[in-house]
Structure formats: structure tokens, C-alpha cells
C-alpha positions in Angstrom: -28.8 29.6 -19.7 -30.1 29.0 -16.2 -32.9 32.2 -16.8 -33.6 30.7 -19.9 -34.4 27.3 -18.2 -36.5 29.5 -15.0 -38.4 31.2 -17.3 -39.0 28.6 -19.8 -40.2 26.1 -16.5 -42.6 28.9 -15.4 -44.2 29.1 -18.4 -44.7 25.9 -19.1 -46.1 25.2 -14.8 -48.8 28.6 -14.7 -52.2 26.8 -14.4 -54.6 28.0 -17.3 -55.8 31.7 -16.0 -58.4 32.0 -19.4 -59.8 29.2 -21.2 -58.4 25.4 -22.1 -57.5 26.4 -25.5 -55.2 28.4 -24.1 -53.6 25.7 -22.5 -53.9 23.5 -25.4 -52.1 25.8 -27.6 -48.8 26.0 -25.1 -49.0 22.1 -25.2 -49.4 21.8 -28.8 -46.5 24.6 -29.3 -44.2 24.5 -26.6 -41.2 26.7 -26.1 -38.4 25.0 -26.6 -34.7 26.2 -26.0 -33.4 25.9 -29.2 -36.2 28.2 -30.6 -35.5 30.5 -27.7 -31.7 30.6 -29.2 -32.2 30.6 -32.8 -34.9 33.8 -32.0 -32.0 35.1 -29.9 -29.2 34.9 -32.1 -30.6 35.4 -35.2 -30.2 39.2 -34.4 -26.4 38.6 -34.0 -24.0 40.1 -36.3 -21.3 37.3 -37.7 -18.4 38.2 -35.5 -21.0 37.6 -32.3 -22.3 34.6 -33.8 -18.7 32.8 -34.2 -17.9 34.1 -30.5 -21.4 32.1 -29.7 -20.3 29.0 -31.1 -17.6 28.7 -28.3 -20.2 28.7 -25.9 -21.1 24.5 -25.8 -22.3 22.3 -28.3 -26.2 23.4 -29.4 -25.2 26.9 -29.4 -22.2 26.2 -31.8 -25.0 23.9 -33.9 -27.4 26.9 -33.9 -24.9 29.5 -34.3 -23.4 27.9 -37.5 -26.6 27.2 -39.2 -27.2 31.1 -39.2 -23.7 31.7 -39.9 -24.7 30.4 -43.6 -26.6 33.7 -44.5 -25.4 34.2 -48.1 -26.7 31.9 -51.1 -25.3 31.8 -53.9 -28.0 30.6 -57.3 -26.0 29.7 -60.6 -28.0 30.5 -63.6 -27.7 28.0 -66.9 -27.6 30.1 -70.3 -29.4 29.4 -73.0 -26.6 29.2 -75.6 -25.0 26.1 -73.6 -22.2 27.6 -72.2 -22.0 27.1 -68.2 -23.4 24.1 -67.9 -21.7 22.1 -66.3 -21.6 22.9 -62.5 -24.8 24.4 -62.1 -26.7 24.9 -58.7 -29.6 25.2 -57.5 -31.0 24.6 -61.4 -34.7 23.6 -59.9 -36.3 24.6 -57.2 -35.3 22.6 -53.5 -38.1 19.8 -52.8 -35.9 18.8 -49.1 -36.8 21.1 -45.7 -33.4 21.6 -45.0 -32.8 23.6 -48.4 -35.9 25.2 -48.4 -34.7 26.6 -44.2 -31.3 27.3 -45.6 -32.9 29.5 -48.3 -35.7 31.2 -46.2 -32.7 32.0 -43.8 -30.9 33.4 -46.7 -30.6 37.4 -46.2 -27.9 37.8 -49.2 -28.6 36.5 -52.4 -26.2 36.6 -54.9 -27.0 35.5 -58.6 -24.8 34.5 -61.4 -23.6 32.1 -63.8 -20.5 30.3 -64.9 -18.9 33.1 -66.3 -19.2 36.3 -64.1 -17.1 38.3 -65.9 -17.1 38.7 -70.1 -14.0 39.8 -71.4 -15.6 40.5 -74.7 -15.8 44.4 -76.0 -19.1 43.0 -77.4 -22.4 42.9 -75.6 -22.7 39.1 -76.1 -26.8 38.6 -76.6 -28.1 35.6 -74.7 -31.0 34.8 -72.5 -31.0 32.2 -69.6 -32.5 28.4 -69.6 -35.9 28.6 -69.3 -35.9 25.6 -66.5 -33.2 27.2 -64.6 -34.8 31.0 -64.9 -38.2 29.6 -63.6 -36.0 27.8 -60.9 -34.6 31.2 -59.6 -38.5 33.2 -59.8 -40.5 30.3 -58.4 -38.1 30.1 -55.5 -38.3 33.5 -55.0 -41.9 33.7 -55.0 -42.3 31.3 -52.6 -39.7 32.9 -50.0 -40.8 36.3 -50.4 -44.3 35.0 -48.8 -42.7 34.0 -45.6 -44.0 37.0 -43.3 -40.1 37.0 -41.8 -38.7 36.9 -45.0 -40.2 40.2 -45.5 -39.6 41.3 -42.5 -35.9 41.1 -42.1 -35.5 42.2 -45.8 -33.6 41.0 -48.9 -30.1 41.9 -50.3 -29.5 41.1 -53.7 -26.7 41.0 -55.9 -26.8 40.2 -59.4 -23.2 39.5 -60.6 -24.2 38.1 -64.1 -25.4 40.0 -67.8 -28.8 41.2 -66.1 -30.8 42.9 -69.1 -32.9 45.4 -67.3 -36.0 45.0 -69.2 -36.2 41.9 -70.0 -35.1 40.4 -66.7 -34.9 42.6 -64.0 -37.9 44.4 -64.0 -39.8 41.0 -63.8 -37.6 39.8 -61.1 -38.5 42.6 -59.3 -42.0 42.7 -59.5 -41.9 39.3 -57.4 -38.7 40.3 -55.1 -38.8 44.0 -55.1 -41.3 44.4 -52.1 -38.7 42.6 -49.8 -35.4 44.2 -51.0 -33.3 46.5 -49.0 -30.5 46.7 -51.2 -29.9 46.0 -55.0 -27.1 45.7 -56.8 -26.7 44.8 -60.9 -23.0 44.7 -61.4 -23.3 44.2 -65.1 -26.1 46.1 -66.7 -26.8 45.7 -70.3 -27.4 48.3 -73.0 -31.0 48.6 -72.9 -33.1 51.5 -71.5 -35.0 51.5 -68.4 -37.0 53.7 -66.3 -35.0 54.0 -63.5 -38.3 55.3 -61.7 -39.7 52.2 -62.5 -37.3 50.7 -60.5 -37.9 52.2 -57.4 -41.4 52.2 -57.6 -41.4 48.3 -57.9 -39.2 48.3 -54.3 -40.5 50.1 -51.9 -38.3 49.3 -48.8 -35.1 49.4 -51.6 -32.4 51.8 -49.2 -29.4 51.1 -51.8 -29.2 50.9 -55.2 -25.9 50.2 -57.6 -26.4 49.9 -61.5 -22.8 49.3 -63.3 -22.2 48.5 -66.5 -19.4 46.9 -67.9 -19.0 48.3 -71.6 -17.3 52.0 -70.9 -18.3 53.3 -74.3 -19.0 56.7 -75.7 -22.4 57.1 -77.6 -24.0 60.0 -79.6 -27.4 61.9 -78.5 -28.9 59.8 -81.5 -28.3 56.3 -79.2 -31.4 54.4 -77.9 -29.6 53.2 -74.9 -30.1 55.8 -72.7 -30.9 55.4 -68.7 -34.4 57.7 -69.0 -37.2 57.6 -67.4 -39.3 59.6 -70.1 -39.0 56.3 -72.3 -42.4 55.0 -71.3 -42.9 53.2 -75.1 -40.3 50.9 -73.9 -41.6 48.9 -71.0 -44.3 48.3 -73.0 -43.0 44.4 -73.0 -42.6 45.0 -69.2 -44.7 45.2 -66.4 -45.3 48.9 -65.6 -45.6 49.5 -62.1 -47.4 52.1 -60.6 -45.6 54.4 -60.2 -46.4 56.8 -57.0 -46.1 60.8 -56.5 -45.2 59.8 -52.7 -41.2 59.8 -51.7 -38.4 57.3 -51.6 -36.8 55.9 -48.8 -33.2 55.6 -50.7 -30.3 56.5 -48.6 -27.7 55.7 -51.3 -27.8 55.5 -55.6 -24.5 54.3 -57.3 -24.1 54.2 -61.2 -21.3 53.7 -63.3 -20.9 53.3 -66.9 -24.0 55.0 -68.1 -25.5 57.2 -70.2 -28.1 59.1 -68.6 -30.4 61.9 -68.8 -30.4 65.4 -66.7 -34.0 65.3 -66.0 -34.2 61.7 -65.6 -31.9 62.3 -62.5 -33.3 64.8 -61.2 -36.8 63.7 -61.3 -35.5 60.7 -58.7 -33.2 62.5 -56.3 -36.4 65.1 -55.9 -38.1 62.2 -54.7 -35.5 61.0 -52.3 -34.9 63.2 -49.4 -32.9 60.8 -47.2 -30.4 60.1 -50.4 -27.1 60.4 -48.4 -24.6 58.9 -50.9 -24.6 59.7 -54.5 -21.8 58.5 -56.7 -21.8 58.8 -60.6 -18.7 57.1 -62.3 -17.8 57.0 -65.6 -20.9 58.6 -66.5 -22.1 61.0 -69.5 -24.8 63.4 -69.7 -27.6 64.0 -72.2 -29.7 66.7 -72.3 -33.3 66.5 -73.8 -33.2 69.2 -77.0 -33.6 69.0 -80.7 -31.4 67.6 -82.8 -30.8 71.0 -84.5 -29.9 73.0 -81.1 -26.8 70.2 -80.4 -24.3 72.2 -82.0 -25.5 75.5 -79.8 -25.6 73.2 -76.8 -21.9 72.3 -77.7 -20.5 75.6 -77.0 -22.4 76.0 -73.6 -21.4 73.0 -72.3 -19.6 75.0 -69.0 -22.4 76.3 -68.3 -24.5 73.4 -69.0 -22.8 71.2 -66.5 -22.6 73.9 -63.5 -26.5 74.2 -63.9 -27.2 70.7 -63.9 -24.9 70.3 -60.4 -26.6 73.4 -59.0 -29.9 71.5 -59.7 -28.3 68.3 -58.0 -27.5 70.7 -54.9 -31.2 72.2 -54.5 -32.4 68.9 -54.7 -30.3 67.2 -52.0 -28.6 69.3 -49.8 -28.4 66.8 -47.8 -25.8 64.6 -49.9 -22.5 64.0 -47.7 -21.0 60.7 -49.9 -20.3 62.3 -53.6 -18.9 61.5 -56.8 -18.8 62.8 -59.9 -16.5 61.2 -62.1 -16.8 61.4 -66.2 -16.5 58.6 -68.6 -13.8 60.3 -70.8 -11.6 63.0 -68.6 -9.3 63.5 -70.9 -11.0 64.7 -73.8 -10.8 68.5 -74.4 -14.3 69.3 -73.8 -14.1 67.6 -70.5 -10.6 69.0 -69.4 -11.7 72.0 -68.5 -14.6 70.5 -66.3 -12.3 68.4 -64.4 -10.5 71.7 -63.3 -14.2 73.7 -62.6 -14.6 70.3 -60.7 -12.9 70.9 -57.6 -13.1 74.7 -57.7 -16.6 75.6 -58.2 -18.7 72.1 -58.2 -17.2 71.5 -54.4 -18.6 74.5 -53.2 -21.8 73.5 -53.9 -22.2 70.7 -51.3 -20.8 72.2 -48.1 -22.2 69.3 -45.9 -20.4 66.5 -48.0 -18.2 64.8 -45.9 -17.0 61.8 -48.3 -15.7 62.0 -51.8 -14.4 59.2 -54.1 -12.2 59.9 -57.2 -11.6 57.9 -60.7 -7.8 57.8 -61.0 -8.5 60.0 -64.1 -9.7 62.6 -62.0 -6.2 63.1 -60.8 -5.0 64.3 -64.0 -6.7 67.6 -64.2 -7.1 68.3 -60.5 -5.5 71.2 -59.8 -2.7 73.1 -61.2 1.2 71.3 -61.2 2.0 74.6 -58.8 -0.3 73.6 -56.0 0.9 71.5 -52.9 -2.0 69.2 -52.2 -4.8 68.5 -54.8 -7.6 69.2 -52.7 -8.0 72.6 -51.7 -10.5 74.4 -48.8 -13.3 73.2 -51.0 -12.8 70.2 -49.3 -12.5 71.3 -45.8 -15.3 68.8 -44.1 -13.4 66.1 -45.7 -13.1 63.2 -43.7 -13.4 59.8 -45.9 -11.1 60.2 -49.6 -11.4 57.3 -51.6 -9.5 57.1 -55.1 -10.8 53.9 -57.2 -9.9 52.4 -60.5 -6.9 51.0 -62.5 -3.3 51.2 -60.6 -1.7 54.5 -61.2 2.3 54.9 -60.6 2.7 58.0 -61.5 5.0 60.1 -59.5 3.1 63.3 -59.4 0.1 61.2 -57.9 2.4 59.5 -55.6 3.7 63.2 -54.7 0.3 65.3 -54.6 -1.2 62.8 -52.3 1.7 62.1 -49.4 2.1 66.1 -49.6 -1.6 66.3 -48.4 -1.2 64.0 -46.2 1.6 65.4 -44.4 0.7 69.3 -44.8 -0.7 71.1 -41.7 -2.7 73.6 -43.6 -4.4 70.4 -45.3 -7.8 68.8 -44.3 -5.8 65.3 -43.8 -6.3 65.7 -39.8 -9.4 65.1 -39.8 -9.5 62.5 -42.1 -11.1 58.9 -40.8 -11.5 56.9 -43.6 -8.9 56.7 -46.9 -9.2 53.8 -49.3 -6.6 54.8 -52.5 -5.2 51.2 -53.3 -5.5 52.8 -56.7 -2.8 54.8 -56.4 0.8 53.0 -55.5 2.8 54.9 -52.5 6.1 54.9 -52.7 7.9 53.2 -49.4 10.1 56.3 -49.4 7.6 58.5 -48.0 7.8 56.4 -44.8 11.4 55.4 -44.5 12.6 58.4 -42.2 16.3 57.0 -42.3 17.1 57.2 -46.2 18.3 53.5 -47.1 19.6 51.9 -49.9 17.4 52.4 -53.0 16.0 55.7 -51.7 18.6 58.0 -52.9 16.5 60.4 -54.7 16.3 63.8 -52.4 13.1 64.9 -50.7 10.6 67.5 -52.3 11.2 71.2 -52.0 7.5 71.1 -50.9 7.8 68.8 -47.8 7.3 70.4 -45.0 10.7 70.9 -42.3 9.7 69.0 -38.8 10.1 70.2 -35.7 13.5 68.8 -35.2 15.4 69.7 -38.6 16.9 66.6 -39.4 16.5 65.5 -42.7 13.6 63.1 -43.4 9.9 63.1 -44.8 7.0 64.6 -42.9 4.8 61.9 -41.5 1.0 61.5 -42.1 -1.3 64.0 -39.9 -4.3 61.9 -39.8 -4.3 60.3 -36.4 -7.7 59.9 -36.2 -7.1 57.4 -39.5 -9.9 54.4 -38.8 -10.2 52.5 -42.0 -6.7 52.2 -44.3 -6.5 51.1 -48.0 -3.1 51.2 -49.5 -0.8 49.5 -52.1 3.3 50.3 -52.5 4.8 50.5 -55.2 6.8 46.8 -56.1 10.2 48.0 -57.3 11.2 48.9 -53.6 10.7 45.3 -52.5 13.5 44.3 -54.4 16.1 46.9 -53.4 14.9 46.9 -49.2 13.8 42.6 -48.9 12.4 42.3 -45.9 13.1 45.8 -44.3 10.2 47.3 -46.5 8.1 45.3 -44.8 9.3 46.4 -41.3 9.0 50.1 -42.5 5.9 49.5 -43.8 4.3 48.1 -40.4 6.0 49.9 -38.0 5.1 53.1 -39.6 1.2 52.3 -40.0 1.4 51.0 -36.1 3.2 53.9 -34.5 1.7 56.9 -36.8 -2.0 55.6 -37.3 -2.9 54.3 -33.6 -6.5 54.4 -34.2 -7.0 51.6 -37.0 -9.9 49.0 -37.3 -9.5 48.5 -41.1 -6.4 48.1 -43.0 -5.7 46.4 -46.0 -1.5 46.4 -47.5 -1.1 45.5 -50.9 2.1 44.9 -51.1 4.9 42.7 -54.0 6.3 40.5 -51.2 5.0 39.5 -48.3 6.1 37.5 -45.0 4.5 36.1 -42.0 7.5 35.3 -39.8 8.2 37.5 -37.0 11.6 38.7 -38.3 9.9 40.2 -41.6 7.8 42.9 -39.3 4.2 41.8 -39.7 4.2 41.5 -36.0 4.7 44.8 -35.7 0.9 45.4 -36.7 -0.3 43.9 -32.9 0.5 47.9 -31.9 -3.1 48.3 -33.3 -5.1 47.2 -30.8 -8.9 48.0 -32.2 -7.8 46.5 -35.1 -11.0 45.0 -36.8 -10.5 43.5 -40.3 -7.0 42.8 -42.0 -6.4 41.9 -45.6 -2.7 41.5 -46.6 -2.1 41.1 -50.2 0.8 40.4 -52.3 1.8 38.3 -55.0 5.0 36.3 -53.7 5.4 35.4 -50.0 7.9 33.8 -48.2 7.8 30.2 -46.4 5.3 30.1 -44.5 6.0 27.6 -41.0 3.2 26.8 -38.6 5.8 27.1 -35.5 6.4 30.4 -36.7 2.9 31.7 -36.2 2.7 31.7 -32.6 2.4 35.5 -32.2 -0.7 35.2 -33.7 -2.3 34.0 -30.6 -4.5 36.1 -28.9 -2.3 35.6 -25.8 1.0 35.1 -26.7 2.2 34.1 -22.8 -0.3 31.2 -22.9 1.5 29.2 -25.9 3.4 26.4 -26.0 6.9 28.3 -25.5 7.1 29.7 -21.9 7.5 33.5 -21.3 11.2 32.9 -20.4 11.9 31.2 -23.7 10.3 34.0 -25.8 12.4 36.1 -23.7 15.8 34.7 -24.7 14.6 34.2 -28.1 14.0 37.8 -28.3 17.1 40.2 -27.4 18.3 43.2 -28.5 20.4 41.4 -31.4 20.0 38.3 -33.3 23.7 38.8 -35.7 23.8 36.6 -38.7 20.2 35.5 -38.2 18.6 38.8 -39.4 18.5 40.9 -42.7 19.6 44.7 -41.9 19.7 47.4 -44.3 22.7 49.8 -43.5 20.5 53.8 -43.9 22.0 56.4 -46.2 21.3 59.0 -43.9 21.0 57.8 -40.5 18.0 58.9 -37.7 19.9 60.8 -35.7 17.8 59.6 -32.8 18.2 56.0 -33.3 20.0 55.1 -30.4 18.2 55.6 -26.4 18.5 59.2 -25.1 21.1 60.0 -22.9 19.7 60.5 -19.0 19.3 64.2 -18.3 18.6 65.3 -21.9 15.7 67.6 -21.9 14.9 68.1 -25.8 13.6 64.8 -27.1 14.6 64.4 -30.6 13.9 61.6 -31.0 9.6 62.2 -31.1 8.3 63.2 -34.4 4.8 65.5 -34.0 4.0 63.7 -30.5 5.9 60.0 -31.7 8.2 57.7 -30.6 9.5 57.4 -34.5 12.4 55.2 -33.3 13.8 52.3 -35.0 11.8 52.3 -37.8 12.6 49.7 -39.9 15.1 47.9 -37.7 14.8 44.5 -35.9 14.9 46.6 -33.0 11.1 47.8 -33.3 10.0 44.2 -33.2 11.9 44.0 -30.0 10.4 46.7 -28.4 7.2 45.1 -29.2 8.0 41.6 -28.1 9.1 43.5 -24.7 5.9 45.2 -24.7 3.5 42.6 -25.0 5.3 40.3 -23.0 5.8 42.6 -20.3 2.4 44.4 -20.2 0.0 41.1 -20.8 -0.7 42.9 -24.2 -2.9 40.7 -26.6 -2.5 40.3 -30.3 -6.1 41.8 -32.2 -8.2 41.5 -29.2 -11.3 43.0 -31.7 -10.4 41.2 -34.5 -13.5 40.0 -36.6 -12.2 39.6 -39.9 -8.6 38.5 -41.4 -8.2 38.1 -45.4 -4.8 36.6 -47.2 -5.0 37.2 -50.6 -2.0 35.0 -52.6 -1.0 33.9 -55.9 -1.7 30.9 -58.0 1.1 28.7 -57.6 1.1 25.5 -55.7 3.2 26.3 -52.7 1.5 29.7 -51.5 -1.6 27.5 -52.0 -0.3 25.0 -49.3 0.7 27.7 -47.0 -1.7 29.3 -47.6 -3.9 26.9 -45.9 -1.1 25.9 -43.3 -1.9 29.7 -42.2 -5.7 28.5 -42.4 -5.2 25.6 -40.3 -3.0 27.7 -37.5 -5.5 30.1 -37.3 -8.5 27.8 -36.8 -6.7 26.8 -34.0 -5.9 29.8 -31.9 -8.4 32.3 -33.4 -11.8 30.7 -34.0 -13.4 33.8 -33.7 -12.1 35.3 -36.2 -13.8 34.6 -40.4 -10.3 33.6 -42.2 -11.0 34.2 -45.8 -8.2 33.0 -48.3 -8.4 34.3 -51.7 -5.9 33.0 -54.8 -5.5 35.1 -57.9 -3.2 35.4 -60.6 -0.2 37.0 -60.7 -1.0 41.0 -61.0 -3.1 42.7 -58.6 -6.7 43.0 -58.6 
């Protein structure tokens, strides 16, 4: 602040060198310091900008106003329906709104009802008034010289029908978009070329459409750009013979054309990150070669992915997921998937899966379902409904812990889709685990029996969900098995996300256990039922646990190496043998599993060590935290603690964006 003040006071004192209009322009503008700051900060990423607001008063005032980067515009429709909390239904006649909307960078459009549950395309247009609302407003932002400048991110979460209302929409926004994203996509045909053409500056682009449906080659509602007599009704852009500067092109739920495709990613040589999900292919021949076309359809498919490989060799994020895996013409595709079609992209680095895609994957013989076709791999992502199936469960913690596997070098896995069982990180058997370990699993080092833990140390980002029927057999110690494994075997965490039946915040269920992870980033903890939650029980969610209101002696006492009849143990079936300390002079260290202290997993005795730990070493809780998510269910008591959790960590952790999320009771 001081240079800001120099510099600012020698501006403001330098005689006029040039001419008095000069000096009449630095009078009638002057530099002020809260211009100085908002110029400053504006480049701030969220996490700086709430550690900004700590500074004093103006820069918290400043800081806050940009905080509030994302609008959100509710759209009336014109069949009556959502009409009665409505915003931003005309266009904003006060300064402030028009500021807050000019600083806007995401937009997110939608109306009452995000998400139709019918298996009908409803057919509806919006209010005209509220429609002209959304475009006039637009038009006027899109002006500003640093509105188009910073770019635009846009988000339409509502039925968007892409002739009828996006095209126009982007004729007026297009120019300042950077990303674009239609979550629900009607059945109409559009030229997806047109699209691009209309935003110029556009680096990502996501098309989903919510009606998964199966239509014949005879269908109108195809995603082609060689229907040009259907944006006849539209304004046709111009469409250029120059390149796109698209890094990334997501669609899901489509029917689409080979050479439509193709034409586009031609155009596109920075495309980094293609994913295709529950997609379908047409090809462009006469009606009367379909049934020829039928019996080639191998051959058909390996061409068209050999075409998407000369195209963009470049592609590292794939997916190629079909809408219907487990019909019999696409069975045998799903298996030529993973053999052949993987070979053809040896600089992809990230693949995501549909669940489906696990059925056919490889044969029930192999280990692991991804084999050295995948040997780059280093983000695995597995998306769609939940899948309990065993063999899943199996196929994916045996590549996981196999050392002939690509899991070391993995960095990023995301597979909430598929439910783990706690067993495969219980190393001490206990109640409820009875069942025996695979053949498969790989012996460890030290030959006592227990599963192999997970080889990816290098693990950054986490996504995971276990299976619920553990949580009533283990209580509380699933949740100290659960944490203490993640902290001790996955070190190198800045994004995690459990999903998990039953959660608990207090010390004694294990949660703690989690401040191992010290570059941990963004945590969401999900689960449907948790227990109490007390605001004297949070403490340990300080970001320096010593500075609290209980002294370091008291925490000391509080924490010994046994708390009998106040904590839940769960006797093991088939004990760790190194459990207890080594004895003095032993040279062979049984107790470390690949390189890790795997000691007291589980037990009350882990959260011990940590309490120790921290206490003794000055350790802080989530030094790097940015971001912390509790996602509960909809009864009233998680909703009160919920926001007793809110409250607590408004008041130790201001830095941190606290986002609590209710649902209803299932997981989604």
C-alpha cells in the first residue's frame, strides 16, 4: 500500500512536461486507489481474492464485489409454467446491476425447471418480454471493450433449441465467448460448423442432450453440417475456410454424422480433448446400400477412428462411448475398443469411460481391464449411473494394485461411478469382511495376509464412492479405514471427493485423519446420514490447532493412547501382524507396506499418532485449502448442522469458499 500511495502522489505532483490538456485530463481523471485495486485484483483467481479480503476494510469491499463473478438469468416460459420467481425478467435500469452484470465472466441461463423428467421433448418457447430481456442485455454488455476482452462463459442449463434459439443468441454473444456449454439440447438439427463460425474466440464446447434415444438413418434430427436447407430460418454465418482455435469439443446424446465430424476436427488443430458419449453414427449412403453397410459395420467404425487419428494426432483427453453397448452389433466394438481403437492415439494421456463400457472391456480372464494400450495413462475417469457390481469393484482395485499395471503413473482418477468396496482397504480383515481375498491379488513383500494397496502415489485429484452396506456392519471404523488409508497411501492429494452412506465430523469418527494431506486443495464429503454435529467438536478444523481456545496441554491429556468406554473399536478377524510398535533391535520392518507406515489402520490409535504429530511438529490443518463442499440430505437436522459447520468454519477458515449442498436421499 505505501508504493501504491508514492507512486500514485508522484503522478499526481510531475508539472505538465507537454501541453495543458495533458494536465487537464489527470485532473479531470485522477487515479484513485480503489481503481488502482479493482485493476489489480481483478486478475485474482477466487481463492486469492477471499485471502485479499483479510487484508483491511476497502480491500475486503473490493475484493467481494469481484468475488460475485457468476450471474445467474431465469427465463419465463411461454406456456406459464415458472413464473413465479423469476429474475432478471427485464433488462437492469440501476448502475449497480448494470456493474454487477458487465463484471459478470459466467453466465448461466435457465428457468424454473432445469431438469424435465419427461421421456417427451416437451415443445415450448420462452416469454417474449423475458427472451428480449436476456438478448438486449447481452447486446449491450458484449459492447463493453473489456467485456470482450476478458471473454464470456456461458452455460445454458435450460431446453435450448439450437435453431431457434441458440444460433440467434450467438450471433449477438458468440464474438465474446470462450466457452459454451448447452446442457440440454433439443432434437433439432444444426450445423455444428455454424456454430463455430459464429464464435470465434469459443476454446470449449459441450452439447448434451437429455433424451438418450435410438433413431433410424430415415430421422431428420441429425447433428450435420451438410443440412444447409435448415438454417434457412436462421442467420447463416459466414462461414470461414481459416482454422479454429477449439481446445476441447464434448457431445453426448447425439446422433451425428461421420463427415460432419470430421469436417470440424480437420479444422481444429489445437483440439486437445474430444469426448463423444452416448453417441451413434450415421454414415451418408443411399437408402438401398443400408443393409450392405450393416454387415461392414467393423470395418466401418475402425475407418472412421482411423480418420479421427489423421486428423488430430494431437488428441490426449478421449472418449468414445456408444449410446447402446449392449446391443449385439455394438458388443463386439466395445471389445475392438480397447484393443485396436487405443492404439490409435499413442499420445492420449486421459480417457473417460460410460459405466457400460465396463461390460465388454476385456475378457473375464484378464487381471486389469486396461491393458498396454493404455500405457501413457495418467487421468481414468469412469462416469455415469452407480455400478455395484462386483466384477467392476474387482477389475478396477486389481489395477490399481498390480505392478505390471499403468496405475503408477496415474494423477488424476474420478470413478464415483463405480462403488469400492471398503474391503479393499481394510488390511486387518474385520467383522463383515469375511469373504477371502482374490486368487489374483498380488502377495506383498511381507506375506501376511491382506489386500495389495494402491500404486498410484503420484494420485493428485481423487473421486470415489463406497459401497453402503459396509457402513452398517464397521459404524464408525469404516470411516477411520477409509481416511487413514487415502492419507497414508495417497500423500500427494489436492482434490478429493468421498461419497460415502454415513458420515461424521467428530474427531473420534477419523475425518481428522485427512489433515495428513497437506496440499490438499478442494474437499467434498458426501453422504446421506451424518452424525451430530457439535460446534466444540470442530476445533481441529483450525488452521492452527495450538492457537485455539483449549491449550496444548489440554489437547494433550485429552488425547492418549486410550480412551476405554468412550470409543467404538472393531475387534479384526485376522489381525495386522505389525499392529503393535517394533521391538528395539529388529532389523526387518514388517510393519511397512511398499515404502508405508500402514500401521493402525482403522484404530483410534491412528488419530493419535496424528494428534501427536500435529501438536508436536506445529503441523497445520489444509494449509492450501481453497475449496470445502458438504453435500447432506434433506431432513431438518443435517440442515441445522449443516449450517452449524457453516457458521464454525466462517469463523476459523475465511479463506476457504464453504459450499453446502442438500439433496434427497440417494446419491447424485
Amino acid at each position: 500500500m505505501p508504493l501504491v500511495k508514492k507512486r500514485l502522489f508522484r503522478i499526481r505532483s510531475t508539472p505538465p512536461t507537454t501541453t495543458p490538456e495533458n494536465l487537464h485530463q489527470h485532473q479531470v481523471f485522477p487515479l484513485h486507489i480503489p481503481e488502482l485495486l479493482e485493476l489489480t485484483l481483478s486478475s485474482f483467481s477466487d481463492h486469492q481474492l477471499r485471502l485479499a479480503a483479510q487484508v483491511c476494510r476497502q480491500w475486503r469491499a473490493i475484493a467481494v464485489q469481484l468475488l460475485d463473478r457468476k450471474i445467474d438469468w431465469t427465463l419465463a416460459r411461454a406456456d406459464g409454467n415458472g413464473q413465479g420467481d423469476i429474475n432478471w425478467t427485464r433488462q437492469p435500469d440501476t448502475p449497480e446491476r448494470w456493474r454487477q452484470l458487465t463484471r459478470g465472466k459466467q453466465w448461466r441461463v435457465c428457468t424454473r425447471d432445469d431438469t424435465i423428467q419427461s421421456l417427451i421433448e416437451p415443445r415450448y418457447e420462452f416469454r417474449p418480454e423475458s427472451w428480449n430481456a436476456l438478448t438486449g442485455t447481452l447486446r449491450e454488455i458484449t459492447r463493453n471493450p473489456s467485456a470482450q476482452q476478458k471473454g464470456m462463459e456461458l452455460q445454458l442449463a435450460c431446453l435450448f433449441d439450437l435453431q431457434t434459439n441458440l444460433l440467434p443468441l450467438l450471433s449477438i454473444v458468440g464474438s465474446s465467448l470462450v466457452s459454451l456449454v448447452v446442457d440440454q439440447a433439443a432434437r433439432r438439427p444444426v450445423a455444428l460448423e455454424s456454430v463455430m463460425g459464429l464464435c470465434p474466440r469459443l476454446l470449449h464446447l459441450s452439447i448434451a442432450s437429455c433424451w438418450p434415444f435410438l433413431i433410424n438413418d430415415d430421422d431428420s434430427t441429425l447433428l450435420d453440417s451438410e443440412q444447409e436447407p435448415l438454417l434457412s430460418s436462421s442467420p447463416s454465418p459466414h462461414v470461414h475456410s481459416g482454422t479454429f482455435v477449439l481446445r476441447s469439443l464434448v457431445m453426448s446424446g447425439i446422433l451425428l454424422r461421420k463427415s460432419a465430424l470430421l469436417r470440424v476436427l480437420r479444422r481444429c488443430p489445437d483440439l486437445r480433448e474430444l469426448r463423444l458419449s452416448r453417441f451413434e453414427t450415421v454414415p451418408a449412403i443411399p437408402s438401398s446400400l443400408r443393409v450392405i453397410m450393416g454387415r461392414a459395420t467393423a470395418a466401418s467404425t475402425m475407418e472412421f477412428f482411423e480418420s479421427i487419428a489423421e486428423s488430430c494426432p494431437q488428441l490426449q483427453s478421449l472418449q468414445f462411448s456408444k449410446a447402446f453397448e449392449m446391443e449385439p452389433r455394438n458388443r463386439a466394438y466395445t471389445l475392438e475398443y480397447h484393443k485396436r481403437i487405443a492404439g490409435l492415439f499413442p499420445a492420449a494421456t486421459q480417457w473417460t469411460f460410460q459405466v457400460n463400457d465396463l461390460y465388454g472391456m476385456q475378457p473375464f480372464n484378464q487381471k486389469h481391464f486396461l491393458g498396454r494400450e493404455h500405457a501413457n495413462l495418467t487421468t481414468l475417469v469412469i462416469e455415469g449411473p452407480l455400478l455395484e457390481a462386483k466384477y467392476a469393484d474387482d477389475r478396477l482395485n486389481s489395477f490399481l494394485t498390480c505392478s505390471s499395471s499403468s496405475a503408477h503413473k496415474l494423477i488424476h482418477l474420478r470413478v464415483t461411478s463405480v462403488a469400492i468396496s471398503i474391503w479393499w482397504w481394510d488390511l486387518e480383515l474385520r467383522e463383515g469382511h469375511s469373504q477371502p481375498p482374490s486368487k489374483q491379488t498380488e502377495p506383498l513383500q511381507n506375506g501376511f495376509f491382506c489386500a495389495a494397496i494402491w500404486r498410484c502415489r503420484s494420485l493428485k485429484t481423487l473421486h470415489v464412492r463406497l459401497k453402503g452396506k459396509d457402513d452398517q456392519k464397521l459404524g464408525r471404523t469404516s470411516m477411520r479405514i477409509m481416511c487413514g488409508y487415502v492419507s497414508k497411501v495417497l500423500p500427494e492429494l489436492e482434490d478429493l471427493v468421498l461419497e460415502k452412506t454415513l458420515m461424521d465430523f467428530e474427531m473420534d469418527s477419523g475425518l481428522c485423519l485427512l489433515t495428513r494431506l497437506g496440499r490438499l486443495k478442494r474437499l467434498t464429503v458426501a453422504g446421506l446420514a451424518y452424525g451430530k454435529i457439535v460446534s466444540g467438536c470442530l476445533d481441529w478444523l483450525a488452521k492452527d490447532w495450538a492457537r485455539t481456545s483449549r491449550g496444548k496441554k489440554q489437547l494433550l491429556n485429552e488425547w492418549r493412547l486410550s480412551r476405554p468406554g468412550q470409543i467404538e473399536e472393531t475387534v479384526a478377524h485376522a489381525p495386522f501382524r505389525s499392529s503393535e510398535d517394533p521391538k528395539p533391535g529388529d532389523s526387518v520392518r514388517d510393519y511397512m507396506v511398499d515404502g508405508i507406515d500402514m500401521r493402525y489402520i482403522g484404530q483410534v490409535r491412528d488419530i493419535v499418532e496424528v494428534v501427536k504429530e500435529r501438536l508436536a511438529d506445529g503441523g497445520m490443518c489444509w494449509p492450501q485449502m481453497e475449496f470445502l463442499q458438504l453435500k447432506i440430505g434433506n431432513d431438518r437436522r443435517q440442515k441445522q448442522d449443516g449450517l452449524v459447520l457453516e457458521a464454525k468454519m466462517r469463523e476459523m477458515r475465511p479463506e476457504i469458499e464453504f459450499e453446502l449442498v442438500r439433496r434427497c436421499a440417494s446419491f447424485s
